[in-house]
matplotlib code that plots the C-alpha trace (Angstrom):
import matplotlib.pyplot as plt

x = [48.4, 50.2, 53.3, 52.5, 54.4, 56.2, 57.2, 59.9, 62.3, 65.5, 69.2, 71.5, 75.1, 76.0, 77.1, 76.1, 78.8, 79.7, 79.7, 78.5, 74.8, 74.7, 76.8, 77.3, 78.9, 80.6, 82.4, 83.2, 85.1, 87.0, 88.1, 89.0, 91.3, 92.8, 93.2, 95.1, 97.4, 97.6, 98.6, 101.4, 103.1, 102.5, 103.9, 106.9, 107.6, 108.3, 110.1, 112.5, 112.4, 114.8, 112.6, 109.9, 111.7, 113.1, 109.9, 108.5, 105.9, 104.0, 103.3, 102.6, 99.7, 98.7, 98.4, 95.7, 93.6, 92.2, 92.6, 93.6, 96.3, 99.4, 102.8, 105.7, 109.2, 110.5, 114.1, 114.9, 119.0, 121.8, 120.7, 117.3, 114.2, 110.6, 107.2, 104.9, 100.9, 98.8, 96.1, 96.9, 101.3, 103.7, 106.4, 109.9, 113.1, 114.2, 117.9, 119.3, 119.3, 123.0, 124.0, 123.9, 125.1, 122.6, 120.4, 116.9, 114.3, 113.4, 110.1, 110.1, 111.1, 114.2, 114.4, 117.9, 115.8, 113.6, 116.1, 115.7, 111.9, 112.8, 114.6, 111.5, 109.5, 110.6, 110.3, 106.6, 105.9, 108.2, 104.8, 102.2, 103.3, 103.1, 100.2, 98.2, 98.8, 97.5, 94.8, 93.5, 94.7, 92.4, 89.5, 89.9, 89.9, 87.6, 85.3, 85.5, 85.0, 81.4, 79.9, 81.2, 79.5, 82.0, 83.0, 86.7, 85.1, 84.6, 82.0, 79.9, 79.6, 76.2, 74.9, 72.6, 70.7, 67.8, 65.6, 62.7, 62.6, 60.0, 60.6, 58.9, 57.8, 58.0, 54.8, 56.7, 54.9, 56.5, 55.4, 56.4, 54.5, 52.5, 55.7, 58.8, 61.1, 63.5, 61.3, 60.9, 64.1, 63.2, 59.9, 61.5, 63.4, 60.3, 58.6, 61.2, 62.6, 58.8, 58.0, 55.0, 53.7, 51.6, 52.4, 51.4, 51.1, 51.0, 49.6, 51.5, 48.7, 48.7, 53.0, 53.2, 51.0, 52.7, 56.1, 57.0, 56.1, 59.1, 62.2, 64.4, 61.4, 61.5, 60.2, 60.3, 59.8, 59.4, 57.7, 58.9, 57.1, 56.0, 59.7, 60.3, 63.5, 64.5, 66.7, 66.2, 69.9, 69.5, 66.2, 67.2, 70.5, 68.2, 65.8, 68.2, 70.3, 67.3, 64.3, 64.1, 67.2, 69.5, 70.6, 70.2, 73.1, 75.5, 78.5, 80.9, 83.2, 84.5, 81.0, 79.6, 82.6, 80.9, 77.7, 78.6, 80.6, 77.8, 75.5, 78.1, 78.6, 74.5, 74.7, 77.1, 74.8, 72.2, 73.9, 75.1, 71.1, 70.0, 70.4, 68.4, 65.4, 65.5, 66.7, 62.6, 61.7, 64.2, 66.4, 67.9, 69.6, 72.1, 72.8, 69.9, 66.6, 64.0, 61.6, 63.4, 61.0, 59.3, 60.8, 64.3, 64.3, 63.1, 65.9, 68.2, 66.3, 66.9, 70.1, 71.1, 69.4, 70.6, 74.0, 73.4, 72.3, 75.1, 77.7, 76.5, 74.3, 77.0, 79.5, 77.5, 76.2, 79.6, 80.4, 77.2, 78.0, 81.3, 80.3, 77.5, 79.7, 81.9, 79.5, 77.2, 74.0, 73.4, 75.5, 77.1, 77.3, 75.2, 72.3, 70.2, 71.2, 70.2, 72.6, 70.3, 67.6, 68.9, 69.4, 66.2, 63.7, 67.0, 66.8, 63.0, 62.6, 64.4, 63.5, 59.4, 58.4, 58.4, 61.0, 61.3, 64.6, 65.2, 63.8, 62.4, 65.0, 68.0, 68.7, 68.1, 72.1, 73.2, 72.3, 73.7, 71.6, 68.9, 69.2, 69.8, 66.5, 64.6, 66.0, 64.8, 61.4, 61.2, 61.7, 57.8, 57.7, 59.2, 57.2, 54.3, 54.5, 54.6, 51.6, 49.7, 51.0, 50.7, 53.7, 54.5, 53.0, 54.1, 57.6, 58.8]
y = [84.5, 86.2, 88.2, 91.7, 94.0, 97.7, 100.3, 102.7, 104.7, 104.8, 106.3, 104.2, 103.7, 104.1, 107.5, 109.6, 110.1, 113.4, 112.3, 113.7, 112.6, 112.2, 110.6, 113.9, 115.3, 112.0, 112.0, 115.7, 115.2, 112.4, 114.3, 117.8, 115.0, 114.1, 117.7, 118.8, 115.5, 116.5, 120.3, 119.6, 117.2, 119.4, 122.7, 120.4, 118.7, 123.0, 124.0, 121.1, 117.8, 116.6, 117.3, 115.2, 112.1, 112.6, 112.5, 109.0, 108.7, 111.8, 110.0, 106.4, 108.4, 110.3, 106.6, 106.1, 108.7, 107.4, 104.2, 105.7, 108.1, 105.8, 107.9, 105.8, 105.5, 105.8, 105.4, 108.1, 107.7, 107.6, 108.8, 110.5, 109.6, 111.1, 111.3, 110.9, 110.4, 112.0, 114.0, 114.6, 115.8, 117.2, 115.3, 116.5, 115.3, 114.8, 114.7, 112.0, 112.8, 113.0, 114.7, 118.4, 120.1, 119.1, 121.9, 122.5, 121.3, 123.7, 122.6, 123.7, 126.7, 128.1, 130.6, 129.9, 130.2, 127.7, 125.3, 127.5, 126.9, 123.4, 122.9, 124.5, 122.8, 119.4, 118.9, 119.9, 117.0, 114.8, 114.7, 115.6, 112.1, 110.0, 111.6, 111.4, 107.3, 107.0, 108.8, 106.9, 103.7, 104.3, 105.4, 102.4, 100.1, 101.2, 102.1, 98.1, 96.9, 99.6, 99.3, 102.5, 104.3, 106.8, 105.8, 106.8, 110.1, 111.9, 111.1, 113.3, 111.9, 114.0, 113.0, 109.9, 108.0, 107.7, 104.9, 103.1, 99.2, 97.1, 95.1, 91.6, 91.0, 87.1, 84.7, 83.2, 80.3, 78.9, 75.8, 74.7, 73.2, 75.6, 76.1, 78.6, 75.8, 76.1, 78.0, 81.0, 82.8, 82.7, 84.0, 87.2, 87.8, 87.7, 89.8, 92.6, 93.0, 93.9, 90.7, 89.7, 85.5, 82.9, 81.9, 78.1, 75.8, 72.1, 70.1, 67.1, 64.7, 65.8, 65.6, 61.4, 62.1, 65.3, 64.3, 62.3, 65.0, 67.2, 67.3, 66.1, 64.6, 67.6, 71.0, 73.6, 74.1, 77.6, 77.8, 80.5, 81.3, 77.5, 76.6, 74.7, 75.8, 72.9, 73.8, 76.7, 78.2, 78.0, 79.7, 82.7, 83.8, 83.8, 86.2, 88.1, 88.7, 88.5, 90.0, 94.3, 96.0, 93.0, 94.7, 91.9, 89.8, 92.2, 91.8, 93.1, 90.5, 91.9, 92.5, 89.1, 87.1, 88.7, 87.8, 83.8, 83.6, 84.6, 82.0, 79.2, 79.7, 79.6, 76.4, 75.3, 75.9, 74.2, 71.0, 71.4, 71.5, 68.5, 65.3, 67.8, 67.7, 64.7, 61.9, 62.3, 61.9, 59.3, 57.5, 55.2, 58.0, 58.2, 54.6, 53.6, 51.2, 52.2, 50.3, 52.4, 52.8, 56.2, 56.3, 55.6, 57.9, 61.0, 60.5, 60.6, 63.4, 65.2, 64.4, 65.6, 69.0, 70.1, 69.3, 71.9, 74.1, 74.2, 74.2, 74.5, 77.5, 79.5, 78.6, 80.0, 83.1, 84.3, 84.3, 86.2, 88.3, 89.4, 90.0, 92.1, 94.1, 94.4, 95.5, 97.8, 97.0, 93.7, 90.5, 91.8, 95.6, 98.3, 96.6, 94.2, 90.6, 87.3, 86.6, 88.2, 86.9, 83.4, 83.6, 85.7, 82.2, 80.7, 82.5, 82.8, 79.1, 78.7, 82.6, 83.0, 79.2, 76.5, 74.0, 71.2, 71.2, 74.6, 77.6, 80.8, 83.1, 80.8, 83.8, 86.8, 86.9, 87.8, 91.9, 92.9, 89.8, 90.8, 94.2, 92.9, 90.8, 94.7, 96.2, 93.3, 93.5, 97.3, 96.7, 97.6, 94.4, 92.2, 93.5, 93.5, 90.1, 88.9, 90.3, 88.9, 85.2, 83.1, 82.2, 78.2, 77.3, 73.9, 72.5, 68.8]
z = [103.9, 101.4, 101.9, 102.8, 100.6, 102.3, 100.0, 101.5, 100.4, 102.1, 101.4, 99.9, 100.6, 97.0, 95.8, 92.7, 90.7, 89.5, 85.6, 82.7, 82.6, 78.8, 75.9, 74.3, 77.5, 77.9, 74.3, 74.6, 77.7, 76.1, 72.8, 75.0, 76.8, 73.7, 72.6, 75.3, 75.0, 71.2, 71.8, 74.6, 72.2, 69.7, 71.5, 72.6, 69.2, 68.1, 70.7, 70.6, 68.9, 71.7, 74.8, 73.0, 72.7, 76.0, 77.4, 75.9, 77.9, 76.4, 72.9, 74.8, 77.3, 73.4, 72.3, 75.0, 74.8, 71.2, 70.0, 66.4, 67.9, 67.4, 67.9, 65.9, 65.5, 61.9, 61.2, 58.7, 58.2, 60.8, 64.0, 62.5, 63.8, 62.7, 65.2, 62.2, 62.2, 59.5, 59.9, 63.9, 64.2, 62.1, 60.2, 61.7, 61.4, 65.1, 65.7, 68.0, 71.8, 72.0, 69.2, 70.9, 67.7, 64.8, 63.6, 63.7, 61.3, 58.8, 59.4, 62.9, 64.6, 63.7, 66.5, 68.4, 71.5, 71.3, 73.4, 76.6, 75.8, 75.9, 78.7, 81.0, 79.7, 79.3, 83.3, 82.6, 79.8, 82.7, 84.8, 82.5, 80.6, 83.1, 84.7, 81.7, 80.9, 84.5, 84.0, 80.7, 82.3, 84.9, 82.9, 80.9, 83.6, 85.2, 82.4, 81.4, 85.2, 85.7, 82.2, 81.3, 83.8, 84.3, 87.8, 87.8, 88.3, 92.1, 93.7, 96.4, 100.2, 100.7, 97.4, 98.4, 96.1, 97.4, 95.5, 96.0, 97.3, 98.3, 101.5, 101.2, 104.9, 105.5, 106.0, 109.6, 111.2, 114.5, 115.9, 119.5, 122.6, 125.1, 127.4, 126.4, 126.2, 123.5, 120.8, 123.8, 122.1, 118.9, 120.0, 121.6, 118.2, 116.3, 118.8, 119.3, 115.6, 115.2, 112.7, 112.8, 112.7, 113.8, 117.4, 116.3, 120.2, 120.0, 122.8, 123.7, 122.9, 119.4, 119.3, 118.7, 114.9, 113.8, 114.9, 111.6, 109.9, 111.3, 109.8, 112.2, 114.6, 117.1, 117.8, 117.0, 113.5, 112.0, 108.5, 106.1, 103.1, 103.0, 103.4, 106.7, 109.0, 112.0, 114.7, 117.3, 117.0, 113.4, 113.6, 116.3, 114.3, 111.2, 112.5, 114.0, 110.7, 108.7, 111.0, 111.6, 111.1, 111.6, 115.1, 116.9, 115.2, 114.4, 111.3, 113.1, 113.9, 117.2, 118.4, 116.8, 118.2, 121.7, 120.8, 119.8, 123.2, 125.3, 123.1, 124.0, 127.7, 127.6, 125.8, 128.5, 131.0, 129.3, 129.0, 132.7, 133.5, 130.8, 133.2, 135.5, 133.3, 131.2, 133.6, 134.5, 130.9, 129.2, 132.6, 129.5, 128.4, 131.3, 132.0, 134.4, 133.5, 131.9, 134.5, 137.3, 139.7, 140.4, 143.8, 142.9, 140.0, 142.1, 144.9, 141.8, 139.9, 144.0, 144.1, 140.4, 141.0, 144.8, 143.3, 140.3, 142.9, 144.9, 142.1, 138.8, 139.4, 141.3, 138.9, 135.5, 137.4, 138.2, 134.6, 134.2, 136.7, 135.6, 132.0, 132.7, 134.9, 132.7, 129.2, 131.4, 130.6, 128.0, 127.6, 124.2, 124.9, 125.4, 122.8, 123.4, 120.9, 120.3, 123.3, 125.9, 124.0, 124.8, 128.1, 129.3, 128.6, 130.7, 133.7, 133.9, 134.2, 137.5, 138.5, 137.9, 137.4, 140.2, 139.6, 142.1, 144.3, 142.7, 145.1, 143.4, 144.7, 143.5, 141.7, 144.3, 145.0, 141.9, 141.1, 138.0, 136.9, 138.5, 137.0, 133.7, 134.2, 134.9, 131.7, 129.6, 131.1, 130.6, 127.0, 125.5, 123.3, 125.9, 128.4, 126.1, 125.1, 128.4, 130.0, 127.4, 127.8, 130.5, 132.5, 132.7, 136.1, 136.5, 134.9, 135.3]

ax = plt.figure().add_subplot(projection="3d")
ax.plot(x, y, z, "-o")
ax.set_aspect("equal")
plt.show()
């Protein structure tokens, strides 16, 4: 089937900038820059020579604004100095800073005033310098680093841009045997981030042909797009990062570090059940003969699983306990993860399917567990999905 295509639009989380819209507008904005640059060094150059060159800074921010606006330096005789650029400033002979006595340019102003006119405002050109090099640094950089896209200017918080995208909903085929098992998890994430896919069951007869086929000779397999993905962890944080609104595995690295804990101490409790459920399967495994007889292998398998009863299963559900007191409602907080998704299929198998050594109610003693159990169930796609599958009746 091919993938289904969703058109949408949705906010983005990029703003509009406040920028003129045209290259007209853009280019008049950058010369009335340069004009005002141009007038303050030329207002200051009149009043006083002396306050110009005091203020450096001034003719290095006009040398910004216009890459043809170069203020130099000429040495014109002893302690004489000129700010010279044809066709933009002046010529004037500019006495040097300390000499407090030489007299004005007969070019400039020649009223005995002009000092006092100076002094107030050489502060002024102090910070409008400065201020104006910052600002066409910035511009520039920031011009170079956005295309020129005129992002140095402010940008609106309630202006969204909203835009149109096309969300490619995945062709997911998962592949398991008719039980829950380890593909049940990665079944719930499919079902409750609202993805649809093929619920593909194998029967065990048909496992011995299609297992070389696999990519790592087990199950489950979950085909994306024709692309094959091995490995049920694997699988369940790709769905959850991938599948819905990515709610389920969240990027927050407080709340994932939560999440990944709550995986782990499932995992734990997994291992703690394998010799459990495999020593029936593979007694190799864990140091006993393969030609064990039947009888000799079920006192063991007894033995293995009245001992996870009485410690194992006390042991983990006090952790659960605990946690779930402490969060309130799910295993990672007040939403539901992949964590809860995880250990729902975990619980189930010793609470609602028949497990021999291991009585239904092994579970009854623990309440915010129990609880927990309810919430999950009222969820409408859990509880959907598992009206309309069977239940395992019979587990090894």
């Amino acid at each position: 089937m091919p993938p289904r295509h969703i058109a949408a639009w949705q906010p983005s989380t990029e703003h509009t900038p406040l920028a003129p819209s045209s290259p007209t507008a853009s280019l008049a904005l950058l010369i009335g820059t340069g004009l005002l640059a141009c007038v303050a060094i030329f207002t200051a150059a009149h009043l006083n020579p002396v306050a110009l060159w005091a203020v450096p800074s001034a003719t290095e921010a006009a040398s910004l604004v216009h890459p043809h606006l170069q203020a130099v330096r000429e040495l014109r005789g002893p302690n004489r100095y000129t700010l010279s650029q044809p066709g933009y400033l002046p010529a004037h002979p500019v006495p040097d800073i300390g000499d407090k006595t030489d007299t004005w340019s007969a070019q400039g102003s020649a009223d005995r005033s002009s000092p006092h006119a100076a002094r107030t405002l050489s502060p002024l050109l102090w910070v409008l310098g400065p201020a104006l090099a910052a600002a066409v640094a910035l511009w520039k950089r920031r011009h170079r680093d956005h295309g020129g896209d005129w992002a140095m200017f402010a940008t609106s918080s309630n202006q969204l841009d909203r835009r149109s995208t096309v969300q490619m909903i995945p062709n997911i085929k998962l592949t398991y045997f008719d039980i829950e098992g380890a593909a049940e998890k990665v079944r719930l994430a499919l079902v409750l981030s609202g993805t649809p896919f093929e619920d593909d069951r194998l029967s065990f007869q048909d496992w011995g042909a299609r297992k070389p086929e696999t990519p790592y000779g087990q199950l489950p397999v979950m085909t994306v797009d024709g692309e094959e993905m091995a490995q049920s962890p694997a699988m369940l944080r790709w769905v959850g990062r991938t599948c819905g609104d990515g709610s389920l595995y969240p990027t927050d690295p407080q709340a994932q570090f939560e999440v990944e804990a709550m995986l782990a101490l499932s995992d734990d409790l997994a291992r703690a059940w394998a010799p459990c459920l495999y020593l029936s399967f593979s007694p190799w495994k864990y140091g006993h003969a393969e030609d064990i007889s039947p009888e000799a292998k079920g006192e063991m398998i007894k033995s293995l699983r009245q001992k996870f009863l009485a410690e194992e299963i006390p042991r983990f559900m006090g952790y659960f306990e605990r946690q779930l007191e402490k969060t309130g409602a799910f295993f990672a907080g007040d939403k539901v993860t992949i964590a809860d998704l995880q250990i729902l299929p975990q619980l189930r198998y010793w609470h609602t399917n028949y497990v021999e050594h291991i009585p239904l109610n092994c579970l009854a003693g623990y309440p915010n567990s129990m609880a927990w159990m309810d919430r999950m169930y009222a969820i409408p796609a859990i509880h959907e999905w598992y009206e309309s599958k069977e239940s395992d009746t019979a587990t090894p």
